[in-house]
GURO-811524 format. One record per residue (C-alpha): chain; x, y, z; residue number from 1. Coordinates in Angstrom, 1 decimal, always signed. Layout:
N
+---+--------+--------+--------+-----+
: c :   east :  north :     up :   k :
+---+--------+--------+--------+-----+
: A :      X :      Y :      Z : NUM :
...
+---+--------+--------+--------+-----+
This chain:
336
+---+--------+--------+--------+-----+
: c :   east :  north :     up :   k :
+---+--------+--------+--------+-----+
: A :  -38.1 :   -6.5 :   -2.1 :   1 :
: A :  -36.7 :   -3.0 :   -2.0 :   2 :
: A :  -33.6 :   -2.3 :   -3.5 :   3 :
: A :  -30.7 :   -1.0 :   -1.8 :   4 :
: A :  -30.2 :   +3.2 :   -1.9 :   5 :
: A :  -28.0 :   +4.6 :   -4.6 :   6 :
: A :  -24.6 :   +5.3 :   -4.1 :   7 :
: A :  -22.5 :   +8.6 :   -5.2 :   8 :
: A :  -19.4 :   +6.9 :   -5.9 :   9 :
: A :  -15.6 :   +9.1 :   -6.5 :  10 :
: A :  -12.6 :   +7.4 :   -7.6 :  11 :
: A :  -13.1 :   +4.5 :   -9.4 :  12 :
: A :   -9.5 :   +4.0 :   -9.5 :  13 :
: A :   -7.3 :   +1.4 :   -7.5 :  14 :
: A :   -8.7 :   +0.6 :   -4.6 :  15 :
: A :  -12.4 :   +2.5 :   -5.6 :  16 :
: A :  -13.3 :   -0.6 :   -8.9 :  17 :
: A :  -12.5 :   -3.2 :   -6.5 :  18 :
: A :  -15.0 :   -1.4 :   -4.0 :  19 :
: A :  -17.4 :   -1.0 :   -7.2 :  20 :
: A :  -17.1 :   -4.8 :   -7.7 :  21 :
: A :  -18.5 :   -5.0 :   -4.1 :  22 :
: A :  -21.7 :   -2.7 :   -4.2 :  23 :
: A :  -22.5 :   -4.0 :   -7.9 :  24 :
: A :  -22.7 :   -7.7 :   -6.2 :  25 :
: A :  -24.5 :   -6.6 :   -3.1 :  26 :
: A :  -26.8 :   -5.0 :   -6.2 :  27 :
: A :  -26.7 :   -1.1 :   -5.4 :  28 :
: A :  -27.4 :   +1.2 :   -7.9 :  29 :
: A :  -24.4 :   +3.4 :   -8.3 :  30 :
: A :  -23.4 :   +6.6 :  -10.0 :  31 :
: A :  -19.7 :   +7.0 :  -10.7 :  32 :
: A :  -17.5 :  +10.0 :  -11.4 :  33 :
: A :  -15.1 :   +9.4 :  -14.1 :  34 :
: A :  -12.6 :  +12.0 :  -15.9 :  35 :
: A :  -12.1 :   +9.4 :  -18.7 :  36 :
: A :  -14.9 :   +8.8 :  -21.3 :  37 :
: A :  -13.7 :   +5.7 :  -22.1 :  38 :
: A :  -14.0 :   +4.3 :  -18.3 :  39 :
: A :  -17.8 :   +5.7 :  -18.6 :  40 :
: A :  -18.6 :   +3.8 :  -21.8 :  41 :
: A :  -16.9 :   +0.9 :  -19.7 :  42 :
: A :  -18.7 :   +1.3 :  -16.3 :  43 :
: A :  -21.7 :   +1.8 :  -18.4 :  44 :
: A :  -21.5 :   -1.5 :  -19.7 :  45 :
: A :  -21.6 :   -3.0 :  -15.9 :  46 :
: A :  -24.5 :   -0.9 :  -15.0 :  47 :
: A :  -23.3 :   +2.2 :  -13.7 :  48 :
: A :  -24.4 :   +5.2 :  -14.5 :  49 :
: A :  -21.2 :   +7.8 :  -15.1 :  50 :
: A :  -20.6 :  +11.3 :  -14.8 :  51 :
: A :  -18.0 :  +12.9 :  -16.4 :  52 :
: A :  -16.3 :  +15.0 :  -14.4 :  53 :
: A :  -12.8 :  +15.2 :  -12.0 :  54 :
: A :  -12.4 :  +16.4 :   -8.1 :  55 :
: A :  -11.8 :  +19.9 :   -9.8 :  56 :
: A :  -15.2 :  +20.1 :  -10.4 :  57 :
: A :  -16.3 :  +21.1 :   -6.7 :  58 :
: A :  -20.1 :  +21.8 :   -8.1 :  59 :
: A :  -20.5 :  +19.0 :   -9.4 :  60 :
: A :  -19.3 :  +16.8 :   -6.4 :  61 :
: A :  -22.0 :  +18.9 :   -4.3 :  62 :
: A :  -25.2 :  +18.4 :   -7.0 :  63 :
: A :  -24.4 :  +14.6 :   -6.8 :  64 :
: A :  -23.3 :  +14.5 :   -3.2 :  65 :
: A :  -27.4 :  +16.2 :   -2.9 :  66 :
: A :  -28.5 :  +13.9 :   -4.6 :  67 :
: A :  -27.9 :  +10.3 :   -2.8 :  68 :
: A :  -28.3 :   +9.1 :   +0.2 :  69 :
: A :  -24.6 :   +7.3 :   -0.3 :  70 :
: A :  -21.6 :   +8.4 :   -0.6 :  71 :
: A :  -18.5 :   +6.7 :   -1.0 :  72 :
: A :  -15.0 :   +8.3 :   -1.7 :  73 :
: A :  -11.9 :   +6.5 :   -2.4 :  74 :
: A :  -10.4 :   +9.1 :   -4.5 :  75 :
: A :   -8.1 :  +10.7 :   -2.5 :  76 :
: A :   -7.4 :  +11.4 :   +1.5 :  77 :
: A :   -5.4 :  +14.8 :   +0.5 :  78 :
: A :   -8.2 :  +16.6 :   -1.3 :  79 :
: A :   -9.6 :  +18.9 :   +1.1 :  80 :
: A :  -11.7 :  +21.2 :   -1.7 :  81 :
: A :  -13.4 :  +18.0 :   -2.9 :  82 :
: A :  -14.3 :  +16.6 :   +0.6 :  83 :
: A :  -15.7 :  +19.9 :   +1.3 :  84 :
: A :  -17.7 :  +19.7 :   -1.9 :  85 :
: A :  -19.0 :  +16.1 :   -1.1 :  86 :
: A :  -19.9 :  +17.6 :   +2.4 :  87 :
: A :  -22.0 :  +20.7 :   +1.2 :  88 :
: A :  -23.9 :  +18.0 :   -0.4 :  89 :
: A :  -24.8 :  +16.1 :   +2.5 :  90 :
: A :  -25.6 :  +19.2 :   +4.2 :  91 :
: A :  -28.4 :  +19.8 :   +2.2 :  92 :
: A :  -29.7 :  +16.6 :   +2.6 :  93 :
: A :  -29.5 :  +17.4 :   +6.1 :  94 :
: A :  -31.2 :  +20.6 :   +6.2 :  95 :
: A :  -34.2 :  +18.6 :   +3.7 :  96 :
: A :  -34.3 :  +15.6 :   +6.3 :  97 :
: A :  -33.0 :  +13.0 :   +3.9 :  98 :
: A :  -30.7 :   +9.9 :   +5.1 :  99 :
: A :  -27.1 :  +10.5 :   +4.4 : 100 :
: A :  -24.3 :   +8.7 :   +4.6 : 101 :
: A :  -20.7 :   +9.4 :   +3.8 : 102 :
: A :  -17.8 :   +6.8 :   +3.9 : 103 :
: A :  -13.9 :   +8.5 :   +3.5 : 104 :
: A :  -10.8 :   +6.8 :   +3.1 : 105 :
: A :   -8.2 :   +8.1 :   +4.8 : 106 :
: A :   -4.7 :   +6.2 :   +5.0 : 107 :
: A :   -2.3 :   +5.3 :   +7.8 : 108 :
: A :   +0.0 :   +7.7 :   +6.7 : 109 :
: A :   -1.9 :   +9.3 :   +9.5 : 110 :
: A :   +0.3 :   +7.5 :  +12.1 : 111 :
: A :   +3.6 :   +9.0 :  +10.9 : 112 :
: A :   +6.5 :   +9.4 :  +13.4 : 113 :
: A :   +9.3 :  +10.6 :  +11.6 : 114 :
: A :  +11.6 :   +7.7 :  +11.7 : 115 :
: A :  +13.2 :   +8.4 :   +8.9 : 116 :
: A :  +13.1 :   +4.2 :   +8.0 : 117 :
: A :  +15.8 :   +4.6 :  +11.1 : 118 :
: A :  +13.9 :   +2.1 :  +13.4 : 119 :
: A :  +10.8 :   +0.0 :  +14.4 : 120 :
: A :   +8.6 :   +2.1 :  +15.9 : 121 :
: A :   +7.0 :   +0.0 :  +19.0 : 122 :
: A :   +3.4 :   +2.1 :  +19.0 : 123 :
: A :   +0.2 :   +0.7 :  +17.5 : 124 :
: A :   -3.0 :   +2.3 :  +16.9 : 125 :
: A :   -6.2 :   +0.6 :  +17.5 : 126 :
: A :   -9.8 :   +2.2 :  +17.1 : 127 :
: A :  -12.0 :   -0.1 :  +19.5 : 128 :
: A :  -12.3 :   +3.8 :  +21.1 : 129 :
: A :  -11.4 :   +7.0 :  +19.4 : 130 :
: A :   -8.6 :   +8.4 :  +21.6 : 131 :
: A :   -5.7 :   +6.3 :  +19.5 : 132 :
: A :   -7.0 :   +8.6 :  +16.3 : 133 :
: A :   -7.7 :  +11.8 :  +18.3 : 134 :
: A :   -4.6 :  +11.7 :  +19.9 : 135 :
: A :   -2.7 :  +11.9 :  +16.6 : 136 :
: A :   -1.3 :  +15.5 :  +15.8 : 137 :
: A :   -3.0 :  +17.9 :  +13.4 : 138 :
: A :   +0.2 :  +18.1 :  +11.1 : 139 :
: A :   +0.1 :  +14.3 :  +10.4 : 140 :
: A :   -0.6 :  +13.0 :   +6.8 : 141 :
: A :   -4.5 :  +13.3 :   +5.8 : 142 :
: A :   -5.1 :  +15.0 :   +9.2 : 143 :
: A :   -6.2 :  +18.3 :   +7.4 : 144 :
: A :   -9.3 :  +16.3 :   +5.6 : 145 :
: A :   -9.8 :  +14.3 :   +8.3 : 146 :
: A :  -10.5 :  +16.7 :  +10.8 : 147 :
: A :  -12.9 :  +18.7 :   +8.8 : 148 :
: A :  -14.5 :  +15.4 :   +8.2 : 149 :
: A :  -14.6 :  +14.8 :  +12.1 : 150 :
: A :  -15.9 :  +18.2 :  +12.3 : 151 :
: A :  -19.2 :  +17.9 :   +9.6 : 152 :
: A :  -19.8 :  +15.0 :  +11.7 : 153 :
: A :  -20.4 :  +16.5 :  +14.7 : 154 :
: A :  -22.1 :  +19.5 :  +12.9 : 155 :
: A :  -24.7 :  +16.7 :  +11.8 : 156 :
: A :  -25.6 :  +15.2 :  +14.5 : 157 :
: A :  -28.0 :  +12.3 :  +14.1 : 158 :
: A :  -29.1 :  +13.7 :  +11.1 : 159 :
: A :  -26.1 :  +11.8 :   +9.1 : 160 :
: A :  -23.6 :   +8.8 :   +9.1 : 161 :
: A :  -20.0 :   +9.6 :   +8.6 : 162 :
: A :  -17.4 :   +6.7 :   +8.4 : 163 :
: A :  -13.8 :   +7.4 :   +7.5 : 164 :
: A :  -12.0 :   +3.9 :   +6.6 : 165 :
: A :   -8.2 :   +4.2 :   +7.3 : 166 :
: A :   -6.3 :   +1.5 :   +5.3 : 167 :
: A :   -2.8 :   +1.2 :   +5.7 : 168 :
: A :   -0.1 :   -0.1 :   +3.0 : 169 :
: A :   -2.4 :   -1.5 :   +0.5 : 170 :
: A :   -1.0 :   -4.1 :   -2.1 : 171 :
: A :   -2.4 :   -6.7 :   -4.5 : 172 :
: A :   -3.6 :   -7.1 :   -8.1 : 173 :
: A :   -7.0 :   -7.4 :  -10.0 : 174 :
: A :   -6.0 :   -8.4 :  -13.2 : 175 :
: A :   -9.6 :   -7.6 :  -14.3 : 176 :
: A :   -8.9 :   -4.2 :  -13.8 : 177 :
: A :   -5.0 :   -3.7 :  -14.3 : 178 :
: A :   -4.5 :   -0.7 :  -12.2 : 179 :
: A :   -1.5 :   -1.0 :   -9.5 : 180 :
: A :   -1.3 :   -0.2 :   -5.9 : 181 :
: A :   +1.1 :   +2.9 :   -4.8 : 182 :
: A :   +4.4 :   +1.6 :   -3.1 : 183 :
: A :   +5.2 :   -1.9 :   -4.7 : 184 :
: A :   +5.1 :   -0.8 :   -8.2 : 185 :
: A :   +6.9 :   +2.4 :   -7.1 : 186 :
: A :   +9.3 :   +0.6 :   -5.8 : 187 :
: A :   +9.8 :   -1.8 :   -8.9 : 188 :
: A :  +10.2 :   +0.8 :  -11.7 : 189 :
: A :  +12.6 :   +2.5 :   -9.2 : 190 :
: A :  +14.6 :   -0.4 :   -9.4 : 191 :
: A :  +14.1 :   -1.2 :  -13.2 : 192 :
: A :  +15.3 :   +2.4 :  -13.8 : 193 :
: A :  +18.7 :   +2.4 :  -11.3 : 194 :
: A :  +19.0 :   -1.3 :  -11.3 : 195 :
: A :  +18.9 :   -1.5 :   -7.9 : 196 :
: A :  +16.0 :   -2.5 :   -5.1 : 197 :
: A :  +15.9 :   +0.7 :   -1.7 : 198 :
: A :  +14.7 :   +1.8 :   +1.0 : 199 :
: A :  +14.5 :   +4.9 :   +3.6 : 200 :
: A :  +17.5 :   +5.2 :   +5.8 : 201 :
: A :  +18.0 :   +2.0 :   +7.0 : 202 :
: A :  +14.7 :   +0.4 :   +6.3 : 203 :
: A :  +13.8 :   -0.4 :   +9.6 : 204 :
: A :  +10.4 :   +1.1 :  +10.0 : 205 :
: A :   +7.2 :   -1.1 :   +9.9 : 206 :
: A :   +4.1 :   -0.5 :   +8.4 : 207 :
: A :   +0.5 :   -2.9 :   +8.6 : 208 :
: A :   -0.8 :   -4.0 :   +5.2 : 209 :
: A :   -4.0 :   -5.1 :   +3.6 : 210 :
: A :   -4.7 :   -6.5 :   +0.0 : 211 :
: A :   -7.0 :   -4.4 :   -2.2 : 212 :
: A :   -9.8 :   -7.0 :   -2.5 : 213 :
: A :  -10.5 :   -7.7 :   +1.6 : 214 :
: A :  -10.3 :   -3.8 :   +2.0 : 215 :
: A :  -13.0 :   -3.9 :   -0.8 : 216 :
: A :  -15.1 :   -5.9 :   +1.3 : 217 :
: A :  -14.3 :   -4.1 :   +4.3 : 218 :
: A :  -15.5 :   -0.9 :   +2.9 : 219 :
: A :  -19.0 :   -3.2 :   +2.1 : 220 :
: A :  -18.6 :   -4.6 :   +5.7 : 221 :
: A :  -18.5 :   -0.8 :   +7.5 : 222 :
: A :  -21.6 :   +0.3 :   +4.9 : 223 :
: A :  -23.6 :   -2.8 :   +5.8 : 224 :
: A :  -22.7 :   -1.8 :   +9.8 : 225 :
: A :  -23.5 :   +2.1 :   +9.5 : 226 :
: A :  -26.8 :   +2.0 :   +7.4 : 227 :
: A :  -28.2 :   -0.3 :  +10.5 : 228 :
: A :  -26.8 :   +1.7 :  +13.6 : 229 :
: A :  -27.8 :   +4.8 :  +15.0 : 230 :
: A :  -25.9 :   +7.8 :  +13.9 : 231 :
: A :  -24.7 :   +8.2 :  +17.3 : 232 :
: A :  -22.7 :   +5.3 :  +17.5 : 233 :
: A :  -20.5 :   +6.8 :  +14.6 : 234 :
: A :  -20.3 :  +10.2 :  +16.4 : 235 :
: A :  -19.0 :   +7.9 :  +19.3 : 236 :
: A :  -16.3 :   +7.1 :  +17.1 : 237 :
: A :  -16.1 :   +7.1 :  +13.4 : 238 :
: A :  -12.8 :   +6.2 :  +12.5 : 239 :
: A :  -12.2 :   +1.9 :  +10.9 : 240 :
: A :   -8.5 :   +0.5 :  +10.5 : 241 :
: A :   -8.5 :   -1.8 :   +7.6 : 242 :
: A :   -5.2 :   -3.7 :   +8.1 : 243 :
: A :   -5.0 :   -8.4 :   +7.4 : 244 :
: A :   -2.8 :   -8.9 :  +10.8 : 245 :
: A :   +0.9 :   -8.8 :   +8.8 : 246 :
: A :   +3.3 :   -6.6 :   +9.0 : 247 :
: A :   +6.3 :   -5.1 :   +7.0 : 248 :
: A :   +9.3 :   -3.1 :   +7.1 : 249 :
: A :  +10.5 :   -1.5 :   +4.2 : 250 :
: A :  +13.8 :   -2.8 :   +3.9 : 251 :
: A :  +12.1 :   -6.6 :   +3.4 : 252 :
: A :  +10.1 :   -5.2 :   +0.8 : 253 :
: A :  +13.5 :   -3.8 :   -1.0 : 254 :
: A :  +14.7 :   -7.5 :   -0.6 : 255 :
: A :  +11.9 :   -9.2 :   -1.9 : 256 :
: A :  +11.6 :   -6.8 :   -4.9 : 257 :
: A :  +15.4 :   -7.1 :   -5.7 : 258 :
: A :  +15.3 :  -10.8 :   -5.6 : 259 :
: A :  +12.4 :  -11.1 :   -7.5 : 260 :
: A :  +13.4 :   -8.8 :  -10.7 : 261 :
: A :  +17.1 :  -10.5 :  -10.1 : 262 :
: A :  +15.0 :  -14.0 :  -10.6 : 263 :
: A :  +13.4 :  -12.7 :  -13.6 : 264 :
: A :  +16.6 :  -11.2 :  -14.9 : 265 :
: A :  +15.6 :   -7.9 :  -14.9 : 266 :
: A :  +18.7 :   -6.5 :  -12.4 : 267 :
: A :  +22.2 :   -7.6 :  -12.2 : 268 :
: A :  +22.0 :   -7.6 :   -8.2 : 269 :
: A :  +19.7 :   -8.5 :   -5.9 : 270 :
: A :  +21.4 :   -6.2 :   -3.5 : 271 :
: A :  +19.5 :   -3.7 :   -1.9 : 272 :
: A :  +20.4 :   -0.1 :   -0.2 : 273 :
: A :  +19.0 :   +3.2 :   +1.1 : 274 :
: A :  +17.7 :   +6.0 :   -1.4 : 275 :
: A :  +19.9 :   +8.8 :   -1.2 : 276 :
: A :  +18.3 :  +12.1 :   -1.6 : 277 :
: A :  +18.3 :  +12.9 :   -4.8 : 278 :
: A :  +17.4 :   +9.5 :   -6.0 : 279 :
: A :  +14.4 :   +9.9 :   -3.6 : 280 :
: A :  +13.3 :  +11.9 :   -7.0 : 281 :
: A :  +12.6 :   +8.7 :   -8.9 : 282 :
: A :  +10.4 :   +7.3 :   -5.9 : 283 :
: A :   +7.7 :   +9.6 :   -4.3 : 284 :
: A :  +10.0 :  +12.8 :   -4.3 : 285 :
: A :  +10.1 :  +15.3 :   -1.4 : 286 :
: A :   +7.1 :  +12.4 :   +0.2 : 287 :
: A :   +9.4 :   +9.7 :   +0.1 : 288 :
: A :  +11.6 :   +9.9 :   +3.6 : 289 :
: A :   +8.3 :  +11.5 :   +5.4 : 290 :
: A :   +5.8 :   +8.8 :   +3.7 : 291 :
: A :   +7.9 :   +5.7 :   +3.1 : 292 :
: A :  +10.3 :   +6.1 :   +6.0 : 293 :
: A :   +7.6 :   +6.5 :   +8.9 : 294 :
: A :   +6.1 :   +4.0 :  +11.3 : 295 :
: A :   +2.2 :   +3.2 :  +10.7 : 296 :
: A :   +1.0 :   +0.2 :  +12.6 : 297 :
: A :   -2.5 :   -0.2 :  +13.5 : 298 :
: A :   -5.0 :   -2.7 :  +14.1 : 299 :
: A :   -8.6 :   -3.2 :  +12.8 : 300 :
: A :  -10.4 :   -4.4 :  +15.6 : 301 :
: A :  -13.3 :   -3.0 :  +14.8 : 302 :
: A :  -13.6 :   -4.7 :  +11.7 : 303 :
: A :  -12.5 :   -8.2 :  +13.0 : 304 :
: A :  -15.8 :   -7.6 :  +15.6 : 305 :
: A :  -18.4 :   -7.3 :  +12.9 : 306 :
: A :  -16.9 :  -10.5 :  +11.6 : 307 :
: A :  -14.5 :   -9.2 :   +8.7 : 308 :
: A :  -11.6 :  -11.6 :   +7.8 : 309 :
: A :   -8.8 :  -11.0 :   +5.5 : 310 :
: A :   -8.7 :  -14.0 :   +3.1 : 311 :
: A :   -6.4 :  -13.1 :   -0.1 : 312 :
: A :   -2.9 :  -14.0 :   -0.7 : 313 :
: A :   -0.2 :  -12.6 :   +1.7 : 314 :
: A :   +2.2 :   -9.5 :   +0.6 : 315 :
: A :   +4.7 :  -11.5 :   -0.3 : 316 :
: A :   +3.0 :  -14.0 :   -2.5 : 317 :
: A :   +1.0 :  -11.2 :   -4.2 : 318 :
: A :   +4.3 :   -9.8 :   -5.0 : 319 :
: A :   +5.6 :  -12.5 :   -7.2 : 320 :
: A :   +2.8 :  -14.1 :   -8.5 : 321 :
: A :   +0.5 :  -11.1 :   -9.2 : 322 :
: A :   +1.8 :   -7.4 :   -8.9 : 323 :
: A :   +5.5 :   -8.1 :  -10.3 : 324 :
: A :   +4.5 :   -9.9 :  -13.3 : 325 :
: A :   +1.7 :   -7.7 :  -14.2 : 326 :
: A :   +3.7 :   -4.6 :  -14.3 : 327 :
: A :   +6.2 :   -6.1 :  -15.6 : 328 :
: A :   +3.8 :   -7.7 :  -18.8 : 329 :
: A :   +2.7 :   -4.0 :  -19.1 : 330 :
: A :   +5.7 :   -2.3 :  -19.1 : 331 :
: A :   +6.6 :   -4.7 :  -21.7 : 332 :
: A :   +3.5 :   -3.6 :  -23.9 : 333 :
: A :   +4.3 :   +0.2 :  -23.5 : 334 :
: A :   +8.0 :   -0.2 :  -24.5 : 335 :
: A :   +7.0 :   -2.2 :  -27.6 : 336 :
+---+--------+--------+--------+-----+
């Protein structure tokens, strides 16, 4: 039986080892780029072979990019120099004739409307066609890789596969890893530090959510899809939501944070308010009205079509049985 292709794997970070647990199941052969030697000798260990190296290193990205016929970036939707890196790469498998594939993540940040957390905004996105995502304005979030990436595609023709996978507020916790998602824990230390839970403005504004490990298999569900269509199906449309059906606005997020750090004694209060500006600092900075106070709902219905389900634990229940106390338990290690 032949094996499956190797991969070029970037950012084996959050979201990118619960994607490695994926491929290393499904049995691909997978070379990772990691700044850390001690996450080499680590993925070494599971089979992988590491390269040490960061998103600085644009050479690099291209020699490995050249190299495999996958490639599979989860570091980061804002990176433009890297993408363009990992996309010289596949170019010259192109101009040699070899199969190449590139899968992005993006993020739903995409989707922004400025709401300032102000209200519930009513639009959402869907990508059975692609005039949702090309309708979206050039200034959004991630637009400024995205577009290139759009672009390449096109340049390519049928002579690669591009995917970009758009998840939206991603949440969860592998304890096998330890790593943490971006908002929640955000959130959490904010509190911990001002001994209050917040929000944006008046926390109104909804966003879609996922857990980490069914976007993990989603990212496996799109690959398994694109290496057996043609590559003009993806220049069709090449954009995949990645969202489990819920939804949440920010100011029930504040809520369920404060009450559960008030539970665990952590805050006096379980009351919950708006960021003012300057506390903004202690959150995601000059990002956090723009980022945390937008709308972004969207629906994967591409997905749910090839038969993807979202089976893990809802945000809520994630939250106080998984992501709390594990950052809690670590902050308590650090602090020791």
């Amino acid at each position: 039986m032949a094996s499956n292709p190797s991969v070029f794997f970037v950012g084996a970070g959050y979201i990118g080892l619960n994607v490695l647990d994926q491929l290393l199941d499904a049995k691909y052969r997978v070379t990772v780029l990691t700044r850390r030697t001690e996450q080499a000798s680590e993925l070494e260990k599971r089979g992988v072979n590491p390269i040490i190296g960061s998103l600085s290193d644009l050479d690099l990205l291209t020699t490995q990019a050249a190299k495999h016929p996958i490639i599979i970036n989860t570091a980061s939707c804002e990176d433009l120099p890297s993408v363009l890196a990992i996309l010289a790469g596949v170019r010259q498998r192109v101009s040699e004739n070899l199969p190449a594939t590139y899968l992005h993540t993006s993020g739903t940040g995409i989707l922004e409307d400025g709401a300032g957390g102000m209200y519930k905004g009513d639009r959402i996105y869907g990508d059975a066609t692609r005039e949702d995502i090309d309708s979206i304005p050039a200034s959004s979030m991630h637009r400024h890789v995205d577009i290139p990436i759009n672009e390449a595609a096109q340049e390519f023709g049928d002579r690669a596969k591009i995917a970009v996978i758009i998840p939206p507020f991603v949440y969860g916790y592998n304890s096998a890893h330890k790593r943490h998602s971006m908002a929640n824990p955000a959130f959490t230390r904010f509190a911990l530090k001002h001994g209050f839970s917040g929000h944006v403005g008046e926390g109104r504004n909804i966003w879609s959510v996922v857990h980490v490990k069914d976007l993990a298999r989603a990212f496996l569900t799109v690959l398994k899809y694109v290496e057996t269509v043609s590559p003009a199906v993806l220049l069709e449309n090449l954009w995949f939501f990645a969202e489990n059906g819920s939804e949440v606005a920010m100011i029930e997020c504040a809520k369920h944070i404060g009450e559960a750090l008030f539970d665990a004694g952590k805050i006096q209060s379980s009351a919950v308010r708006s960021f003012t500006e300057s506390e903004c600092v202690d959150v995601f900075g000059p990002f956090t009205k723009r980022g945390l106070g937008c709308n972004s709902r969207s629906r994967a219905e591409r997905l749910r079509a090839l038969g993807w389900e979202a089976t893990e634990k809802d945000v809520w229940t994630s939250l106080r049985e998984d992501e709390i106390p594990g950052l809690l338990a670590e902050l308590e290690v650090t602090s020791s």
